[in-house]
N, C-alpha and C positions, 0 to 999 in steps of 0.2 A: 711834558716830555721828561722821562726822568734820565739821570747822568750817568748812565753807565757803556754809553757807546763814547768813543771818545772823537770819533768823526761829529757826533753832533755839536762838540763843542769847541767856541773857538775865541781866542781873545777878545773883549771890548763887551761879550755878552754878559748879560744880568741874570743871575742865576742863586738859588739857595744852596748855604752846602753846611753841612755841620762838622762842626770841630773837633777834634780830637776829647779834651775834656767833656764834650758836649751829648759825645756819642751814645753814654747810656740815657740822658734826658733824650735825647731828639733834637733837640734846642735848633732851630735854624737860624740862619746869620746869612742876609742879602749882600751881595755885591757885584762889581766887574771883575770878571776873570784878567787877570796879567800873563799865566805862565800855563801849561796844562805839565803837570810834575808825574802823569801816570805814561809808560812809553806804551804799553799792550792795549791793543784796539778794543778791548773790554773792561769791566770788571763788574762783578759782581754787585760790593758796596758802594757803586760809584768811582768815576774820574775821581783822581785829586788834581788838585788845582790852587795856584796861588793868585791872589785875589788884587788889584790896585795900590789896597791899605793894608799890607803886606799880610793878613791870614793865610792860613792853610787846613785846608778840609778836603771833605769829596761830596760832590754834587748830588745833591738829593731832587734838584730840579731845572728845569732851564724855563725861566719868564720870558726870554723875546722867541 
């Protein structure tokens, strides 16, 4: 499932999101979502979201 609905996403879930810096590699970086930082029920490149161990990206996938 990828991150661009923001219903699908919700704290405690395990998911990939890539970083800021990361975004022209691709680079993904697993974690638990903490926060969901995007308010508009879509987007395009992905939810942003802030993660447990404090990152911030937008969701490129959801694992559970």
């Amino acid at each position: 499932m990828d991150g661009t609905r923001r219903s699908d996403i919700h704290p405690g879930q395990r998911v990939h999101i890539v970083l800021k810096q990361d975004q022209r590699t691709g680079k993904l970086t697993e974690g638990v979502v903490k926060d969901l930082l995007t308010k508009a029920p879509q987007h395009s490149r992905g939810i942003k979201v802030r993660l447990e161990n404090g990152l911030i990206g937008r969701v490129k996938t959801i694992l559970e």
